[in-house]
VMD Tcl script that draws the C-alpha trace (Angstrom):
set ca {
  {16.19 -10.14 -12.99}
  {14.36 -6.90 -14.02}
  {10.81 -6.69 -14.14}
  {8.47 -4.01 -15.76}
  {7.00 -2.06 -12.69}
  {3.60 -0.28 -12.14}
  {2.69 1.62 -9.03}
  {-0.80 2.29 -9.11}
  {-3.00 5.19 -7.45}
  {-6.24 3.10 -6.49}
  {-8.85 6.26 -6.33}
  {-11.38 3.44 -6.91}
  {-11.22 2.56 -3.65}
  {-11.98 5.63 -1.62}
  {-14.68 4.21 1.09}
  {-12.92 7.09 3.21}
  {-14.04 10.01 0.89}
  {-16.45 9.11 -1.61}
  {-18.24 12.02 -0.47}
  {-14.92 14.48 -0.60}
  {-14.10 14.06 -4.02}
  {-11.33 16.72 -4.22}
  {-9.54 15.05 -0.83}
  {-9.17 12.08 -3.49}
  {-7.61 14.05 -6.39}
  {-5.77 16.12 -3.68}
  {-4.06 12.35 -2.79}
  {-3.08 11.18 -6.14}
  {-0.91 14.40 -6.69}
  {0.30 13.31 -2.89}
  {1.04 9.68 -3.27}
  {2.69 10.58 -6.67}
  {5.37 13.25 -5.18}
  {5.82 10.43 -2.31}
  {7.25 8.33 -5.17}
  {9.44 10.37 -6.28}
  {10.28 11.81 -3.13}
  {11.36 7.97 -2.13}
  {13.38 7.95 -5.61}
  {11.06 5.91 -7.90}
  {11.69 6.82 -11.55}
  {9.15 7.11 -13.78}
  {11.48 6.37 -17.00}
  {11.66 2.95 -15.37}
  {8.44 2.49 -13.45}
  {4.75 3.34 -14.38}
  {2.68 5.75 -12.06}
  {-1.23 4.56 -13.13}
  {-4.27 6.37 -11.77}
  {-6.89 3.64 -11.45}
  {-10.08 4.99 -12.75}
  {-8.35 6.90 -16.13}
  {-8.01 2.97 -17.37}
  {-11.73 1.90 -17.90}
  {-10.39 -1.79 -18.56}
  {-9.68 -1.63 -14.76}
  {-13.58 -2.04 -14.36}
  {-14.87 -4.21 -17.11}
  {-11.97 -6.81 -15.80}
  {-13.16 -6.07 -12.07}
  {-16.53 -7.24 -13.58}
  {-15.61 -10.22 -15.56}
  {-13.76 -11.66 -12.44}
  {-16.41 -10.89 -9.68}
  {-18.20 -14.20 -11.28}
  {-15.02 -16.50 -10.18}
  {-15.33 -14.99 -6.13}
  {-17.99 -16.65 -4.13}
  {-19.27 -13.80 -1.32}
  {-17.99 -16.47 1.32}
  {-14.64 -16.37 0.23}
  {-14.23 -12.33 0.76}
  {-16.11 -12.15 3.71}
  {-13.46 -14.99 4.84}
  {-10.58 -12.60 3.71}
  {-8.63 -11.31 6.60}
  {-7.63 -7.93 5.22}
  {-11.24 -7.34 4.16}
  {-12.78 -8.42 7.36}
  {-10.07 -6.09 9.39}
  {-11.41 -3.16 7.14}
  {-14.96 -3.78 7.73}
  {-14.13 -3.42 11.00}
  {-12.65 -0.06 10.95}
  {-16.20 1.23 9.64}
  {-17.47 0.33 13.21}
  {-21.48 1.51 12.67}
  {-21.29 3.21 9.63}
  {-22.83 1.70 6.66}
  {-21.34 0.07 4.62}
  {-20.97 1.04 0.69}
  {-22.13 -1.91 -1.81}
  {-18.45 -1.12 -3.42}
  {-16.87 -2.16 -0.40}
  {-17.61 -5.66 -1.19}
  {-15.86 -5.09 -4.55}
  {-12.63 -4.26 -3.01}
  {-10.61 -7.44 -3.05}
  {-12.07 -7.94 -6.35}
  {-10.43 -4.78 -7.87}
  {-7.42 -5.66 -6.57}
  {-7.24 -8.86 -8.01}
  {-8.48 -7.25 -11.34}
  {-5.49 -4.73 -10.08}
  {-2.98 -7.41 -9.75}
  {-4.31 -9.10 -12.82}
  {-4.37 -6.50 -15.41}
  {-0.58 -6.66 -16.35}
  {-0.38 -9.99 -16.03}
  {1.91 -9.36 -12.71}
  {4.67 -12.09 -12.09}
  {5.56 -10.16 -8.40}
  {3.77 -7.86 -5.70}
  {5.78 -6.39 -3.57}
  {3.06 -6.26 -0.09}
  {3.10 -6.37 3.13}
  {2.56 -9.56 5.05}
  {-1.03 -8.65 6.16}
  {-1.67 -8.88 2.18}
  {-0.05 -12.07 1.50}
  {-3.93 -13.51 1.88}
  {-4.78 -11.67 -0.71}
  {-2.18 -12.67 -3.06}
  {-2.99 -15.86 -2.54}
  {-6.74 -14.75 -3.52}
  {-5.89 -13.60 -6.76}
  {-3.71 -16.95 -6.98}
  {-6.96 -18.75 -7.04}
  {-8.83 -16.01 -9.63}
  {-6.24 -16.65 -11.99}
  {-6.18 -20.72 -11.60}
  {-9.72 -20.62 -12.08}
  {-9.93 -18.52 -15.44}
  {-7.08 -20.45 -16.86}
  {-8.86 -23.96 -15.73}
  {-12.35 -22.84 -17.21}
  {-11.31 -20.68 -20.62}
  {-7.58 -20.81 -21.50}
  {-3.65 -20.03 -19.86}
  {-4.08 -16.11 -19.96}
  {-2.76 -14.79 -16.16}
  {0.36 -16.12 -14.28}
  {-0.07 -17.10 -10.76}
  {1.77 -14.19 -9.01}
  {3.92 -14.04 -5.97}
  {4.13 -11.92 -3.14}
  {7.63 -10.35 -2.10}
  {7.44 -9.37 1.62}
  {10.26 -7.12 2.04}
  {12.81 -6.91 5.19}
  {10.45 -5.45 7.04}
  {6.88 -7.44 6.59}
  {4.37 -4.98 8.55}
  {5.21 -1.61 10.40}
  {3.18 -0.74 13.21}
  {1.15 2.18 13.80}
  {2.61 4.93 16.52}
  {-0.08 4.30 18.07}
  {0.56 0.66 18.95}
  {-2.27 -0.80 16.98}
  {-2.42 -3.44 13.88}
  {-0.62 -1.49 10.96}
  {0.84 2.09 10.16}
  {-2.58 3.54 8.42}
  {-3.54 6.81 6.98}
  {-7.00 5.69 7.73}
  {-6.37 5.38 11.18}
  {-4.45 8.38 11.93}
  {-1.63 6.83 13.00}
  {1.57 7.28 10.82}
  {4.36 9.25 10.08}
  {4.24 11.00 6.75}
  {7.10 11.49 4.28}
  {5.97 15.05 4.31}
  {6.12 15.80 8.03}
  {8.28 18.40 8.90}
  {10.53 17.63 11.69}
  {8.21 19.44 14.59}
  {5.61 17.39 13.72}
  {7.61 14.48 14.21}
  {8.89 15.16 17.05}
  {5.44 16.05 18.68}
  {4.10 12.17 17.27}
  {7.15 10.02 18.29}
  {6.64 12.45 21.69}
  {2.93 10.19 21.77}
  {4.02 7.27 20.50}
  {2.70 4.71 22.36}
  {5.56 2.53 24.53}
  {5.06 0.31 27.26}
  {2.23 0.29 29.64}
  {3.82 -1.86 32.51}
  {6.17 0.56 33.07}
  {4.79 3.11 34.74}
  {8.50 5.10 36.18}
  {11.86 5.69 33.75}
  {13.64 3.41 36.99}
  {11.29 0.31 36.32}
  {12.21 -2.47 34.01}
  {10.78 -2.00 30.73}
  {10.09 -4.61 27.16}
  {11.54 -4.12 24.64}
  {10.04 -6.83 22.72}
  {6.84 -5.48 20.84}
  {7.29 -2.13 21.80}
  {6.41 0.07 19.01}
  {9.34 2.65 19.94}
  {11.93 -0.05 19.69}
  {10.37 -1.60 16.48}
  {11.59 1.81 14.76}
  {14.83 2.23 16.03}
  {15.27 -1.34 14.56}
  {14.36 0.24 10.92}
  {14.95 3.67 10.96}
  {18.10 3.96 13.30}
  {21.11 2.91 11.37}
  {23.62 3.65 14.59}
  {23.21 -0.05 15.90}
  {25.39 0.38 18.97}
  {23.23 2.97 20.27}
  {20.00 1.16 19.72}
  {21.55 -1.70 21.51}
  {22.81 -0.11 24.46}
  {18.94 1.13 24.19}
  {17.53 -1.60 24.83}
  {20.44 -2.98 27.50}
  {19.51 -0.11 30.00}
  {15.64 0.45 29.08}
  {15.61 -3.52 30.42}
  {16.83 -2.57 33.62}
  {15.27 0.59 34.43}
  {18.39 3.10 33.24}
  {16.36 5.11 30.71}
  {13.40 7.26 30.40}
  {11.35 6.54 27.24}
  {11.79 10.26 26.82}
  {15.41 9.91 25.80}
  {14.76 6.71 23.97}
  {11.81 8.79 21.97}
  {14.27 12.14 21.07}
  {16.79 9.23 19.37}
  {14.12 7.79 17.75}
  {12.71 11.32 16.65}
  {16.85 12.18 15.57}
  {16.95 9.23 13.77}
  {13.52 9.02 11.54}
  {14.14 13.01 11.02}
  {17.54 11.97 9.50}
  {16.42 9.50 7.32}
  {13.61 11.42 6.18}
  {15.16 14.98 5.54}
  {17.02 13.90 1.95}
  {13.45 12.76 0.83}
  {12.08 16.26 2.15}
  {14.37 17.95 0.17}
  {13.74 16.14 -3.00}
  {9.90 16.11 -2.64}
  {9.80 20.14 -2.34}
  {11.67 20.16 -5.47}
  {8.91 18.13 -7.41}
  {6.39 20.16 -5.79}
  {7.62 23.15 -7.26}
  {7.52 21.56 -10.75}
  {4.25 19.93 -10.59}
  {4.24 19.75 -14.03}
  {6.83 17.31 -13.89}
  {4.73 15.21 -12.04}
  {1.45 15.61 -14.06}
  {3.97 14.34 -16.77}
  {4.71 11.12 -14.96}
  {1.60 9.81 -14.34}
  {0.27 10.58 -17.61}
  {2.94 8.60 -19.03}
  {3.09 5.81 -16.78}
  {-0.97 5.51 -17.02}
  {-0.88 5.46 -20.73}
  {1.99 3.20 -20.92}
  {-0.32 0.93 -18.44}
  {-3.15 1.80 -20.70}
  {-1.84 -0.53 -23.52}
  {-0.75 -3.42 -21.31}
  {-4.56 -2.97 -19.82}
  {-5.51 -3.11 -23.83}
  {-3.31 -5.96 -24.75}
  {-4.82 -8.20 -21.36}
  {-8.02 -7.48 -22.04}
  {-7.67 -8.60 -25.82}
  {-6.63 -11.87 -24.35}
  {-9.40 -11.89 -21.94}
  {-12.10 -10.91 -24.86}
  {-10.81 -14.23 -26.81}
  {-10.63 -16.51 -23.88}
  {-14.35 -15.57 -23.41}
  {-14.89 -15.56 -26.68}
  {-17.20 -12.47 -26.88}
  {-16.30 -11.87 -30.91}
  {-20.77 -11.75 -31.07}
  {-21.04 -9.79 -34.06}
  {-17.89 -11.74 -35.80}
  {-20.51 -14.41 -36.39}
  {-22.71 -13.72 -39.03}
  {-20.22 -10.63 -40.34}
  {-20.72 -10.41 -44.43}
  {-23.80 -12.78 -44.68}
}
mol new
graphics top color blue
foreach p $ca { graphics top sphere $p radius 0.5 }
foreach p [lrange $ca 0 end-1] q [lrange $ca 1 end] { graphics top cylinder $p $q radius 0.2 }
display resetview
């Protein structure tokens, strides 16, 4: 089956920098040579910057009045962000999050979302928006799905929930290879074990967890994990594999994101494309949304 892709650049939601403005337009060129970097084409796939597609908001508004405030404050995902505020206050816009991402989700009519598992509640929020519309107006969204791929949530280096640029604790695709080495050197591994002779776990420990994605040599991870269990090797040696291994899988996409970056044009050209491509999807929804509401006012009385 082949589906019509968008990946979209969310600068809506920047609680982090609201008050940095040029960190945010400094990330969309970022997240938009990751892409490519990773391989994503943009002849097949749409790159769409958020805030350049004003139906974004007005659909954002329209479904804020099918979300009681209960039901995000009961949202996981947002409750785990509010969280990582700690005592700073907290923007008004915040509370709009889950709702433009279910105005997101919503706005191309999306049969699939690819998400992690920690967002599978929030699929299952915008499951509910779009049951609701269609109940009280007419059949305009699908119900989407999520698609949790092989693996459902990668955690930080650091040990802790996910791998987050918020929370400083994740590997770039642009790291060099130093500065990977020097974070899988601090990665955080088992605290039990306190000497390279004493028996370590390998179960939830975050070194492991990568070997098990990024490592590809299988026997070598195993025998790993055999002699780490009995106290035969240092999480030193275990960390340099790792390091080997996540600098080998990331050098190809290295190499191709320095060649985008040195034809930035290029990449101005693919999200332009891709966010006026989204642009008339956005258009066509919102047509649908406009007669489901029925908000033709002026039609009324027009030629009398």
């Amino acid at each position: 089956t082949s589906y019509d892709c968008y990946f979209l650049i969310a600068d809506y939601q920047v609680s982090d920098y609201a008050d940095d403005m040029g960190r945010v337009r400094e990330a969309v060129w970022e997240v938009a040579l990751d892409w490519l970097a990773v391989g994503l084409d943009p002849e097949r796939s749409s790159f769409v910057i958020e805030s350049l597609i004003p139906e974004h908001a007005e659909l954002t508004l329209w479904l804020s009045w099918f979300l009681p405030l209960g039901m995000l404050q009961r949202n996981p995902t947002l409750k785990a962000e509010m969280e990582e505020f700690g005592r700073k206050s907290v923007p008004v816009a915040f509370f709009t999050y889950p709702v433009m991402q279910v105005a997101n989700i919503l706005m191309p009519r999306a049969h699939l979302v690819p998400v992690g598992e920690d967002q599978l509640p929030h699929i299952e929020l915008t499951r509910e928006v779009a049951r609701r519309f269609n109940r009280q107006f007419k059949e305009v969204f699908p119900e989407p799905e999520g698609l949790v791929g092989r693996v459902p949530r990668l955690v930080g280096i650091d040990g802790q929930a996910k791998m987050s640029k918020s929370l400083d604790n994740a590997i770039y695709l642009k790291d060099t290879p130093a500065v990977v080495n020097e974070k899988v050197r601090s990665m955080y591994t088992d605290p039990t074990r306190l000497r390279a002779t004493d028996p370590g776990h390998v179960e939830g420990n975050p070194v492991f967890l990568y070997h098990d994605v990024f490592n590809p040599n299988r026997g070598e991870v195993a025998d790993l994990k055999e002699r780490y269990r009995r106290g035969a090797v240092g999480d030193v040696e275990v960390k340099e594999k790792l390091a080997t291994a996540l600098n080998t899988f990331l050098d190809p996409i290295r190499e191709r994101r320095a060649r985008f970056a040195a034809k930035m044009g290029l990449v101005r050209d693919a999200l332009a494309q891709g966010t006026d491509r989204a642009r008339k999807a956005a258009q066509t929804t919102m047509a649908l949304v406009h007669e489901a509401l029925d908000l033709g006012y002026l039609e009324k009385f027009r030629g009398q």
